[in-house]
Structure formats: C-alpha cells, structure tokens
ZADO-1210 file (C-alpha; in nm, 4 decimals, padded with zeros to 6 digits):
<atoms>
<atom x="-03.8916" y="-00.1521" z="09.1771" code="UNK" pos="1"/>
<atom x="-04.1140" y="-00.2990" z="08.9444" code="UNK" pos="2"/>
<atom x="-04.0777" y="-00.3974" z="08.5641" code="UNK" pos="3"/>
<atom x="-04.3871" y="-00.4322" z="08.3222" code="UNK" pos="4"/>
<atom x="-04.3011" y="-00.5889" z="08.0010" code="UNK" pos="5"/>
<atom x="-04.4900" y="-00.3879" z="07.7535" code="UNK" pos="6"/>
<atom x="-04.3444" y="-00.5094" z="07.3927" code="UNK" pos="7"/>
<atom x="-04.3120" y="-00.8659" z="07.3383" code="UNK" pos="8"/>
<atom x="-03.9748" y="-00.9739" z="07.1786" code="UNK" pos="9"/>
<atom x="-04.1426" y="-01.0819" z="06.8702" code="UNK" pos="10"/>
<atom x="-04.2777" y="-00.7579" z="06.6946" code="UNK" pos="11"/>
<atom x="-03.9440" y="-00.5761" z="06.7689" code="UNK" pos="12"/>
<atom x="-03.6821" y="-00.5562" z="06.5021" code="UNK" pos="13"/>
<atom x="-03.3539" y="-00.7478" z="06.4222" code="UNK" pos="14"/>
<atom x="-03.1587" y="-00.4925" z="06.6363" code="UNK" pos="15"/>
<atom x="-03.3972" y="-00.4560" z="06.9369" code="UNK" pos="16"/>
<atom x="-03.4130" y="-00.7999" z="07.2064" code="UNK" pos="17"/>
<atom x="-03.6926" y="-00.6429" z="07.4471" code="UNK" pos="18"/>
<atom x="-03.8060" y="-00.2959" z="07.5799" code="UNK" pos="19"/>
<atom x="-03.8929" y="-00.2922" z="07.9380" code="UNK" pos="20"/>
<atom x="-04.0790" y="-00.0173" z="08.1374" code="UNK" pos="21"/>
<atom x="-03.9497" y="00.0025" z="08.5582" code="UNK" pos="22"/>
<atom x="-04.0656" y="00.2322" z="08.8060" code="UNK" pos="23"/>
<atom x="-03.9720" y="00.2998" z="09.1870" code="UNK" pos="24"/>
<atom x="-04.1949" y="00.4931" z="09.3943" code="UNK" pos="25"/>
<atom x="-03.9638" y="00.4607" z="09.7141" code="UNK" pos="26"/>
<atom x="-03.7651" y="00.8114" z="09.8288" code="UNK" pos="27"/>
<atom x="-03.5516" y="00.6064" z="10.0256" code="UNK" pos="28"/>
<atom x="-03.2711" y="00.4546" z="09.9121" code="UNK" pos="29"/>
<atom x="-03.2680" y="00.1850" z="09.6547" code="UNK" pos="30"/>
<atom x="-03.0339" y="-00.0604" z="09.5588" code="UNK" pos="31"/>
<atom x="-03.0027" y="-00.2809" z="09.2260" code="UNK" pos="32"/>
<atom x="-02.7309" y="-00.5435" z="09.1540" code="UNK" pos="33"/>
<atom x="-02.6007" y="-00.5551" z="08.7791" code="UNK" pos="34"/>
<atom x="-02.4464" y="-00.8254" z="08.6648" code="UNK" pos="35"/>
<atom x="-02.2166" y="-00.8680" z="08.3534" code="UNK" pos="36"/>
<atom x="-02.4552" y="-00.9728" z="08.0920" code="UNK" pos="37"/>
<atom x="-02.4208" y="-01.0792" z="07.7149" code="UNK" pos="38"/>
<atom x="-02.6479" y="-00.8024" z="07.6150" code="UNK" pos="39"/>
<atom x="-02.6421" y="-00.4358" z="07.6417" code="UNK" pos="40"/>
<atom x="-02.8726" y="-00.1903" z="07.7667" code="UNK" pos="41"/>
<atom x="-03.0052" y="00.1554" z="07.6704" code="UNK" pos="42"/>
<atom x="-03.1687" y="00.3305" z="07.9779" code="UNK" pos="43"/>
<atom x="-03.4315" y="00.6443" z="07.8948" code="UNK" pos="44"/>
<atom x="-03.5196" y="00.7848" z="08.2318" code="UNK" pos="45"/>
<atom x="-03.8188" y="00.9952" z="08.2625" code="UNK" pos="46"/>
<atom x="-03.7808" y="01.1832" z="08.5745" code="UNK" pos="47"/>
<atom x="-03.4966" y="01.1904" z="08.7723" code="UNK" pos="48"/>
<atom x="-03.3928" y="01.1056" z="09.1018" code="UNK" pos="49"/>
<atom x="-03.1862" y="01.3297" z="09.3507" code="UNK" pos="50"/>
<atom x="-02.8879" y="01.1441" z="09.3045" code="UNK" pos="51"/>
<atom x="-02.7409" y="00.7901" z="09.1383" code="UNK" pos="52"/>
<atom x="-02.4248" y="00.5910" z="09.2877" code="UNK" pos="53"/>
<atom x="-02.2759" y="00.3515" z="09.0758" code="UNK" pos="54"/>
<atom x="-02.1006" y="00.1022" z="09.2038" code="UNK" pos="55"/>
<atom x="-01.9367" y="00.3936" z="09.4485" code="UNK" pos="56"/>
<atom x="-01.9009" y="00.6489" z="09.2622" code="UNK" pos="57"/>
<atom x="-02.1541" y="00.9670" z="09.3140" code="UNK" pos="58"/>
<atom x="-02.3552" y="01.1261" z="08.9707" code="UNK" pos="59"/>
<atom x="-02.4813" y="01.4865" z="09.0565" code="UNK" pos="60"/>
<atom x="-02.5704" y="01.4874" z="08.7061" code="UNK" pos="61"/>
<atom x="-02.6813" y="01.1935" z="08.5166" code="UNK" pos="62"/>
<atom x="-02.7398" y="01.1390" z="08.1257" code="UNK" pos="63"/>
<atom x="-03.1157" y="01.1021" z="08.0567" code="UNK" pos="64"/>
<atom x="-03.0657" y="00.8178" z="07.7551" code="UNK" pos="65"/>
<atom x="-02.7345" y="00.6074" z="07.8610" code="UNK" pos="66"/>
<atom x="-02.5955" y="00.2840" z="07.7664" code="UNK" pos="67"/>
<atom x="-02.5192" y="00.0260" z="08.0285" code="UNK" pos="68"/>
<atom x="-02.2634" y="-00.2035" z="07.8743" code="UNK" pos="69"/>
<atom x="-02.3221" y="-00.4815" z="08.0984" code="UNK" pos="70"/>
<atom x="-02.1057" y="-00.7404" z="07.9032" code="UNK" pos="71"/>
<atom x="-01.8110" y="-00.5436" z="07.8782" code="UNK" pos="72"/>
<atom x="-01.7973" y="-00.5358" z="08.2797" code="UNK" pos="73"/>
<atom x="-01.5785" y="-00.7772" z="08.4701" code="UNK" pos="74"/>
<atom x="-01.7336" y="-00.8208" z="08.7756" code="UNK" pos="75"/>
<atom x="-02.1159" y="-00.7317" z="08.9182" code="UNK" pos="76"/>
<atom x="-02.1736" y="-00.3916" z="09.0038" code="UNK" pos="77"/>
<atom x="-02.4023" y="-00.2023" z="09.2432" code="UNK" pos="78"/>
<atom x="-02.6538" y="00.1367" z="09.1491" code="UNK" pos="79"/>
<atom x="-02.7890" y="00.2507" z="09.4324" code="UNK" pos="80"/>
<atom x="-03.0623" y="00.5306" z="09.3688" code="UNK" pos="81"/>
<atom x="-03.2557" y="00.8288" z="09.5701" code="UNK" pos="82"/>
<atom x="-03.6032" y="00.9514" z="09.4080" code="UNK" pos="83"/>
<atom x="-03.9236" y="00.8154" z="09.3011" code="UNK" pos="84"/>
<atom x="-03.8336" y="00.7610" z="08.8662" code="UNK" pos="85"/>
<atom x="-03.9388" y="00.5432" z="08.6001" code="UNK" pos="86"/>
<atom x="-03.7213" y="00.4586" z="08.2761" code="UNK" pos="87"/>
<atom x="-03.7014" y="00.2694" z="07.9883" code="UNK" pos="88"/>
<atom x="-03.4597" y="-00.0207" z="07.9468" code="UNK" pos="89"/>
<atom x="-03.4203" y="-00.1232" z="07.5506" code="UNK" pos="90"/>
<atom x="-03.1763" y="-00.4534" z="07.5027" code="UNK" pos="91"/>
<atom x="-03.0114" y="-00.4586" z="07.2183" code="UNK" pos="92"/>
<atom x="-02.9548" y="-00.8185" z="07.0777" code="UNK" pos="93"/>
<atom x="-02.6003" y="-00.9449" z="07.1561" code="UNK" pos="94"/>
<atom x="-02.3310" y="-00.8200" z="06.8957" code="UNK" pos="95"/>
<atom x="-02.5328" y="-00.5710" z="06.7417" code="UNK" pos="96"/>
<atom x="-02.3814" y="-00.2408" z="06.8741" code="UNK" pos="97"/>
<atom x="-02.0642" y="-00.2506" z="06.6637" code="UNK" pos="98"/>
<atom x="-02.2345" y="-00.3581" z="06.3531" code="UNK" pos="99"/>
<atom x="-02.5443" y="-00.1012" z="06.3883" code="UNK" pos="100"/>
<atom x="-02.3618" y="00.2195" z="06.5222" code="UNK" pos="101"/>
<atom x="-02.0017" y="00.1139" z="06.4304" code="UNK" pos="102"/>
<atom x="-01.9213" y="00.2325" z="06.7775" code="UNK" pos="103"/>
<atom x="-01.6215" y="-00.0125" z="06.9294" code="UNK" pos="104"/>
<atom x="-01.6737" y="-00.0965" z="07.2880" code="UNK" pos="105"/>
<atom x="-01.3179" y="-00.1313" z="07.3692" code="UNK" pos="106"/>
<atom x="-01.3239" y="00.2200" z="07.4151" code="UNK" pos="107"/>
<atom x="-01.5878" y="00.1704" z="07.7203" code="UNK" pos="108"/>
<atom x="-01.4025" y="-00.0496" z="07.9153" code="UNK" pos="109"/>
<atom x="-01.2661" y="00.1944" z="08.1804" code="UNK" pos="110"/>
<atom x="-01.6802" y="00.3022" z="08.2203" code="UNK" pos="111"/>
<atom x="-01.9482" y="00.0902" z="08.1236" code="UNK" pos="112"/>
<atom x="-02.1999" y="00.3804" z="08.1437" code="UNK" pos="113"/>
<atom x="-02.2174" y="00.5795" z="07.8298" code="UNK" pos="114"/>
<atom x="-02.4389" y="00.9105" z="07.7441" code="UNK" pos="115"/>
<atom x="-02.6633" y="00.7679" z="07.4343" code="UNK" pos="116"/>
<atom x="-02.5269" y="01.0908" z="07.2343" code="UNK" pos="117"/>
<atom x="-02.2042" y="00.8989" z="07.1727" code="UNK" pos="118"/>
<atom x="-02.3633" y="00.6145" z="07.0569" code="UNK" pos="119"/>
<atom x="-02.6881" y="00.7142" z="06.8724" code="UNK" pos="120"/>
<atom x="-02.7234" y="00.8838" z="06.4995" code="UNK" pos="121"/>
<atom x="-02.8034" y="01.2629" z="06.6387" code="UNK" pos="122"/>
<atom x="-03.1565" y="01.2369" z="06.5028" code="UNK" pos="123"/>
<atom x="-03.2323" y="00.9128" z="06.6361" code="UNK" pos="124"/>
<atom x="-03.0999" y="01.0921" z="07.0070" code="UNK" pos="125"/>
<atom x="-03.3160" y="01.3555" z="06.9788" code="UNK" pos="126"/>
<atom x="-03.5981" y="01.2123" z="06.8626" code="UNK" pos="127"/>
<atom x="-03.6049" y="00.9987" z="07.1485" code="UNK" pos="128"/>
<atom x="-03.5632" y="01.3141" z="07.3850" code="UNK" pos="129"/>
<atom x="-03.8137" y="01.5003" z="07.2695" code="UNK" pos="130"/>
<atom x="-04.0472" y="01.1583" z="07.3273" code="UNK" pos="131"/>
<atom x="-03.9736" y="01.1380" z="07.6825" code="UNK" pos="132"/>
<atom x="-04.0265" y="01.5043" z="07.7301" code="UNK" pos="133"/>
<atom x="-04.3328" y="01.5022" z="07.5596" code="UNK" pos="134"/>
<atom x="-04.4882" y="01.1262" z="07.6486" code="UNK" pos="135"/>
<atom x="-04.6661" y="01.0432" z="07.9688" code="UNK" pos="136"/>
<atom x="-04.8679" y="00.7599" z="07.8501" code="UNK" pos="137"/>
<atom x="-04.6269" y="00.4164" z="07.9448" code="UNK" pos="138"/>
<atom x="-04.7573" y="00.2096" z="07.6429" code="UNK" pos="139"/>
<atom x="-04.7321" y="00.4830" z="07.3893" code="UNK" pos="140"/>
<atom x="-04.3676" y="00.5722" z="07.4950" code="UNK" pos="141"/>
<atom x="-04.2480" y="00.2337" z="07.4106" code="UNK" pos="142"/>
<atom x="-04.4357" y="00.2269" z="07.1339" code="UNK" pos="143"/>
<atom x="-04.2151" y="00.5273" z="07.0371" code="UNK" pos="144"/>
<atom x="-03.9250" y="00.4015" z="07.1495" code="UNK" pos="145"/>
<atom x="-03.9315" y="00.0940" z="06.9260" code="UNK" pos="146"/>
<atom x="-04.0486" y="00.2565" z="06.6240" code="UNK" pos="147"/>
<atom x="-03.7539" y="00.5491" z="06.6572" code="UNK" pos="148"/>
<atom x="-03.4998" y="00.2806" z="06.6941" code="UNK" pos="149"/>
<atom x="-03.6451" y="00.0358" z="06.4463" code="UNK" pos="150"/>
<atom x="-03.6561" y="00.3210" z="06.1674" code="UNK" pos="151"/>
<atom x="-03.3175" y="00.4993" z="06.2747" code="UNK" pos="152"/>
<atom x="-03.0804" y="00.1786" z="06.3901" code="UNK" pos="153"/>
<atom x="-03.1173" y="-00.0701" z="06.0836" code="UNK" pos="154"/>
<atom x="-02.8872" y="-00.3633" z="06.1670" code="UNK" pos="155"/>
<atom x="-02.6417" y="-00.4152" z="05.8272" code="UNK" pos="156"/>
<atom x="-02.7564" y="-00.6903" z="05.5859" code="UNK" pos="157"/>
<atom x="-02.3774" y="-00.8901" z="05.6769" code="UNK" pos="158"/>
<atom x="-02.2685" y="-00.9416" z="06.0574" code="UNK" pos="159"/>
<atom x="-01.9006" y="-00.9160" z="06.1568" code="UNK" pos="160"/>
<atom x="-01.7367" y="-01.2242" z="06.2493" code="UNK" pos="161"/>
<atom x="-01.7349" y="-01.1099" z="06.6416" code="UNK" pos="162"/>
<atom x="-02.1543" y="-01.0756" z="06.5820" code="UNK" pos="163"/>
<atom x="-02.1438" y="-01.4329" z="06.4443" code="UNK" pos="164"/>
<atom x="-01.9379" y="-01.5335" z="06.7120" code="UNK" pos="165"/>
<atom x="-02.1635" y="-01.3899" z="07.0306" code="UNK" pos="166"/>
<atom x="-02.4922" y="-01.5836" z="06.8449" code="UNK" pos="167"/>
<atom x="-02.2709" y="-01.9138" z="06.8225" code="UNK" pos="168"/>
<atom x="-02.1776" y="-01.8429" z="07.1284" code="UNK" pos="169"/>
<atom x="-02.5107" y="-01.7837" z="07.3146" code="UNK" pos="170"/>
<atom x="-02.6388" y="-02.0603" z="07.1138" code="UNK" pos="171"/>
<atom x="-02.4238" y="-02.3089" z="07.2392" code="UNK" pos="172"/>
<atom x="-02.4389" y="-02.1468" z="07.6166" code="UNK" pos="173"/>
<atom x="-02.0607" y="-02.0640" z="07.6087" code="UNK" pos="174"/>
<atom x="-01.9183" y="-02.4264" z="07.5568" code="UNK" pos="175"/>
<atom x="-01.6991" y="-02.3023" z="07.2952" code="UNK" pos="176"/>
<atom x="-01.3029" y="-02.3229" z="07.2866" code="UNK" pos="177"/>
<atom x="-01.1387" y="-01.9817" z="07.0578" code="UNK" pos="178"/>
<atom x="-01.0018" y="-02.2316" z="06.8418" code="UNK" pos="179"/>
<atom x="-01.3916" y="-02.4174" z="06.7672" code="UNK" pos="180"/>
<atom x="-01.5163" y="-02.0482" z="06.7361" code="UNK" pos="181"/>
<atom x="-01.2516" y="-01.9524" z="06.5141" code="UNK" pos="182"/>
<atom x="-01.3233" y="-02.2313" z="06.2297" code="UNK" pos="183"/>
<atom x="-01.7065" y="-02.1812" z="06.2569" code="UNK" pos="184"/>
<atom x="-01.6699" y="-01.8529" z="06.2049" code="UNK" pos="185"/>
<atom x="-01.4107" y="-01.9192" z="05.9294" code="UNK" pos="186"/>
<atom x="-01.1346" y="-01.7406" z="06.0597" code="UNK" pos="187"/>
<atom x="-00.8438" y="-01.7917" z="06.2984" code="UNK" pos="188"/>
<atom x="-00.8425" y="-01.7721" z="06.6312" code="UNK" pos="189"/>
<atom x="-00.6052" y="-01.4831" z="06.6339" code="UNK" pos="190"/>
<atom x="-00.7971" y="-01.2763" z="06.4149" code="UNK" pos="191"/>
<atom x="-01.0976" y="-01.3651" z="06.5710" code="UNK" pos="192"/>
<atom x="-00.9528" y="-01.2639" z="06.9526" code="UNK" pos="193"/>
<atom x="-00.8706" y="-00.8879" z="06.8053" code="UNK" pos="194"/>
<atom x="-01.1804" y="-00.7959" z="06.6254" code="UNK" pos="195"/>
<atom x="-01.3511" y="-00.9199" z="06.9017" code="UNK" pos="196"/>
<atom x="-01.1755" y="-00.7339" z="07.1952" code="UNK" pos="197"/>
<atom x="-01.2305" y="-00.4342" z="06.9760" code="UNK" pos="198"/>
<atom x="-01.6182" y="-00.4153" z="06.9035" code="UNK" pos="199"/>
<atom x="-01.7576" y="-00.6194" z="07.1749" code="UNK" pos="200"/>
<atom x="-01.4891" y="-00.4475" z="07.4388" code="UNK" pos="201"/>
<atom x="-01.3963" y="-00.7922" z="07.5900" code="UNK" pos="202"/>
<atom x="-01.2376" y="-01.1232" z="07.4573" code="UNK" pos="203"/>
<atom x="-01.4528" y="-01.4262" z="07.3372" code="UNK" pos="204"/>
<atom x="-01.3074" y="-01.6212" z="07.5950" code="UNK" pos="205"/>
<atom x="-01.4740" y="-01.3703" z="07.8986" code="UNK" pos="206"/>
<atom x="-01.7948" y="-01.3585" z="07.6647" code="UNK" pos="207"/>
<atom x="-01.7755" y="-01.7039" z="07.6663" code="UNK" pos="208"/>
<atom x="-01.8238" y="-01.7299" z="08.0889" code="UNK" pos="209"/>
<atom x="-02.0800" y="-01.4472" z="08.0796" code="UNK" pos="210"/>
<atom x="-02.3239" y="-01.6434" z="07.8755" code="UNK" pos="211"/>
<atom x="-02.1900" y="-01.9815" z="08.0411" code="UNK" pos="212"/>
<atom x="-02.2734" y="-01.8469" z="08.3523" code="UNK" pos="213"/>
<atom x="-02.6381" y="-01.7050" z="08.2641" code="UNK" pos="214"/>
<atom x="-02.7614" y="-02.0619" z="08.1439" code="UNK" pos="215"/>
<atom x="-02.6547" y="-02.1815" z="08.4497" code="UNK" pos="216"/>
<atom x="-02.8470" y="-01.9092" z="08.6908" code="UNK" pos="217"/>
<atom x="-03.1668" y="-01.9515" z="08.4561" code="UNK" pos="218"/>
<atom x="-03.0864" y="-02.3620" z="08.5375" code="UNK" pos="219"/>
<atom x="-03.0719" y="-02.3618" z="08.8697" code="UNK" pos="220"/>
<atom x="-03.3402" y="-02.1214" z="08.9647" code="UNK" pos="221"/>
<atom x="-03.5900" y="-02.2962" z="08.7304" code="UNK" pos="222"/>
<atom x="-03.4653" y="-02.6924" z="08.8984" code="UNK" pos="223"/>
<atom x="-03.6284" y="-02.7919" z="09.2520" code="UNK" pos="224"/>
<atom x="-03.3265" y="-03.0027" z="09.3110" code="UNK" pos="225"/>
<atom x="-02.9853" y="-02.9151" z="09.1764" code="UNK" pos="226"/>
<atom x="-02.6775" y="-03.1555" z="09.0993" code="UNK" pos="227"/>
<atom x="-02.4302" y="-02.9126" z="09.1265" code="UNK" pos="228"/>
<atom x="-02.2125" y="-03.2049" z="09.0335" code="UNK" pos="229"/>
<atom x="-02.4397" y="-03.2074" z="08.6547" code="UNK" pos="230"/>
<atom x="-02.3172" y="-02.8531" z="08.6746" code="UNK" pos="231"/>
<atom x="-01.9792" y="-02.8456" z="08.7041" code="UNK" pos="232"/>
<atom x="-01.9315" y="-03.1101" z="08.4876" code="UNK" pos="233"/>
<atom x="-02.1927" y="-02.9786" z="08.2118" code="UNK" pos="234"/>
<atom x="-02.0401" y="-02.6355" z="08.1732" code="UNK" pos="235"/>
<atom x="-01.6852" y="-02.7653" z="08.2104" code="UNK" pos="236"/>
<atom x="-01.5303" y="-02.6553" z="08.5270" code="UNK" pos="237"/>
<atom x="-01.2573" y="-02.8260" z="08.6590" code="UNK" pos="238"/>
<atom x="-01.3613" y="-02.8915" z="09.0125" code="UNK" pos="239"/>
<atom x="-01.6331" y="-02.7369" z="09.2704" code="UNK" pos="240"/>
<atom x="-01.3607" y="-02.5424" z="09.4012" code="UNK" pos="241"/>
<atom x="-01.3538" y="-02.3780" z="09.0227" code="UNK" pos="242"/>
<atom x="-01.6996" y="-02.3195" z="08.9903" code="UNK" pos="243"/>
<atom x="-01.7748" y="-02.1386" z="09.2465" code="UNK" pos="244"/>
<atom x="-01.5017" y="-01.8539" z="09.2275" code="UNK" pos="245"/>
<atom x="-01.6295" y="-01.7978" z="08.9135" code="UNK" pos="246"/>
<atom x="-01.9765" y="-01.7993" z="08.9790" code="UNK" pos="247"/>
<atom x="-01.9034" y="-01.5728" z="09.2535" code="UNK" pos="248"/>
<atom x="-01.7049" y="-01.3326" z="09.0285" code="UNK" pos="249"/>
<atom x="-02.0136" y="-01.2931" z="08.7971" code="UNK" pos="250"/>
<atom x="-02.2967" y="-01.2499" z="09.0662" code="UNK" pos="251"/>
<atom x="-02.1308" y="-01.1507" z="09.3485" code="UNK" pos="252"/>
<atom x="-02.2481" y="-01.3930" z="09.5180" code="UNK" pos="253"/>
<atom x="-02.1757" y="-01.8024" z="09.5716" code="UNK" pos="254"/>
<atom x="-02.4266" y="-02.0218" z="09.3895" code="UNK" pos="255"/>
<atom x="-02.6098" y="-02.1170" z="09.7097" code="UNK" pos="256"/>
<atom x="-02.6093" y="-01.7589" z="09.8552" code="UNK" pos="257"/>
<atom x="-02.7321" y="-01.6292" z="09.5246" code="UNK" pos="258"/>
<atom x="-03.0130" y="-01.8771" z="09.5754" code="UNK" pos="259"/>
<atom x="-03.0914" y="-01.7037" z="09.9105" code="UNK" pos="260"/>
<atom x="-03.0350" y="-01.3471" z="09.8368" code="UNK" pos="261"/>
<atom x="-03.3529" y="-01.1917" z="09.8228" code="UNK" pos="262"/>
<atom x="-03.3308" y="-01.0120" z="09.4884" code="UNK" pos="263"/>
<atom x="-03.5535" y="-00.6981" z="09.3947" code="UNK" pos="264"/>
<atom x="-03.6101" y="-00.8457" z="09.0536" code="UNK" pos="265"/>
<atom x="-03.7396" y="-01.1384" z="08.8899" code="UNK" pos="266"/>
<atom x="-03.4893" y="-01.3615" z="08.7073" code="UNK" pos="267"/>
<atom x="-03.5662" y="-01.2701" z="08.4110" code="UNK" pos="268"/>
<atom x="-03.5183" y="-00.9013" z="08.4239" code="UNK" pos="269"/>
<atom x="-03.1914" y="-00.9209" z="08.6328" code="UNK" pos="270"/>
<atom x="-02.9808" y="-01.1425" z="08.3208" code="UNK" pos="271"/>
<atom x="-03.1411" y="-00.8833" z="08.1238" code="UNK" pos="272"/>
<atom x="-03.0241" y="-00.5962" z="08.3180" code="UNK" pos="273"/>
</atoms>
C-alpha cells in the first residue's frame, strides 16, 4: 500500500489536519495495523475491494465515506483487505468532530467505524459521493475533497472545553494530570471528565496515554540510540515493567518488537491512521 501526500497541512482549513491519497494494487490479501490515535479519520474509497475484515469481523458490504474513530478505540486493531482500491483518508484535527458536526462519540464506542451519513450535513455527504463517482484524476479529487469540507464543515468561532483540552493536551504530549487540565481549562475536573467522555467518546485520562504514547513512537523511531530509561522517566511511568504493558496495549506490540516489525507504512502515516 502506498500513500502520496497530495495537500500540505497548511492550505487546509481549521477543521481539516491532512488529506492523504493510498492505493493497493495487490489481489491478495492485505493487512494494515490501526492504532488508537488522537485524531480521527474519514475514509472515501473509490473502488471497492471483494471483501474488508476488521479486526475479525467480515463486511460483505462496506460504507463508501466512513469514519474511523481511531481515538475512541482501546486497543490496536487489524483491517485486513481483498481487492486492488484506492481511498481517501481526511484527518480531522483533534477535538473537532463534536464541535463541527455536534455528533458525540460516546455513542461510537461499541464500533469505531461509522457510515459518513451519520456524521456529515446531507449535502456535504452527497456532494462528496457524487465526486468520487465522477473524479478519476487523484489531485483534483482532493482538491474536491478539501474544498467540500472546508465550505460545508466550518469549525464554530468558540471550542468546547473537551476541544481545549485535546490541544492542551497534544501540546504538552499527554503530561497532564485531570486536575492540571481541569484549571487550564477553567473548569473542574469533574465537569471536565463528563463532557469529555461524551464528545470525544473516551476520558481525558485514556486521551491522555494515546497522545503520550505517539510522542514517544515518533521519539524513538527518529533516535539512533534510545534511553529507554529517558523514557520512562520523561513520560512518567512508574517502572519498565509499566511502560511496556502500556506501550504494548497501544501498538500491539512491545517497544523493541515494534521497532522490528516490518510495518507497511511509514511512521508518519500509521499515527495518522
């Protein structure tokens, strides 16, 4: 599978991260690991392959625009695919779902794949239909793509506190207790645990170790010799023992296994995806 990164980050609006083009042109098998991730995903396939498992269970019939709400998800997951395909993968910036499409994740959490039609305003859905029906050229799809969801998904001028708290959040790499996020976000740390839980799907505490655990897979790829004692002790585990159970909840994998796996995607794409 191969990405091409076709819109930089910088000319996409306040709701939009990245949009990212992949294509497979194996009919065998294929398999992709998805970790939990701070942002969410909307997938547009164009084409579609003969059949999808996710993480075990079989699709026969699979929504062409879906959400893949990879931070609401409490462990990695496998999608195994059949069929040569391409899609679309649009992140949304942390936080922004609730705020943009009022649509509370905590009513995902049993299935973190969601048809778009749930999601999307109806005329932003089938405008972006009709473009992948219509569109064959890659560059002018996501060109599209980012102008439908620019003009159709305006962020609100004034974040919720649970948005505020996923950019603190991020921005401090998850070194945050509930109680520090609470008075930064001026609010309490109850308050702040329930509106969370409802429009992000999870508690700040598990977005928290999502993001934690991101900075520390982007650290440890990019160093030529890792401390894991700077580690542990940087991102406040209690003890090796600690750190690697939850490392290995996240990926899947222990931290020097995940080093070895031979992944299908760069780094970069797979803590977007």
């Amino acid at each position: 599978m191969n990405c091409n990164w076709v819109i930089p980050p910088g000319e996409l609006s306040n709701v939009i991260q990245s949009i990212n083009v992949f294509e497979t042109y194996f009919c065998n098998d294929t398999y992709q690991l998805i970790m939990p991730n701070p942002t969410n995903g909307l997938i547009i396939q164009i084409g579609e392959p003969s059949y999808y498992s996710f993480d075990g269970i079989n699709f026969t019939i699979f929504p062409k625009l879906y959400f893949a709400l990879a931070s609401i998800s409490k462990q990695s997951m496998l999608l195994k695919c059949n069929g040569s395909y391409k899609s679309i993968l649009v992140i949304f910036k942390p936080g922004v779902l609730y705020n943009t499409f009022k649509f509370p994740l905590s009513e995902c959490i049993e299935n973190p794949i969601v048809d778009a039609k749930y999601i999307l305003p109806k005329g932003t859905y089938l405008s972006l239909l009709r473009i992948t029906e219509d569109t064959t050229d890659k560059q002018d799809i996501t060109g599209s793509v980012a102008t439908i969801i620019t003009q159709g998904c305006v962020s609100p001028t004034n974040a919720s506190i649970s948005r505020r708290a996923t950019e603190l959040l991020i921005a401090q790499e998850g070194k945050l207790s509930i109680v520090q996020l609470s008075k930064m976000v001026n609010t309490t740390p109850r308050t702040l645990e329930r509106q969370f839980k409802y429009e992000q799907g999870t508690s700040p505490n598990s977005y928290a170790r999502l993001v934690k655990h991101h900075a520390i897979i982007r650290e440890i790829v990019a160093s030529n010799q890792i401390n894991w004692l700077d580690i542990i002790v940087k991102y406040n585990f209690h003890d090796k023992a600690h750190f690697i159970k939850d490392f290995k909840k996240i990926t899947g994998y222990s931290p020097s296994s995940y080093l070895k796996h031979t992944h299908t995607l760069d780094i970069e794409t797979r803590l977007k995806f």
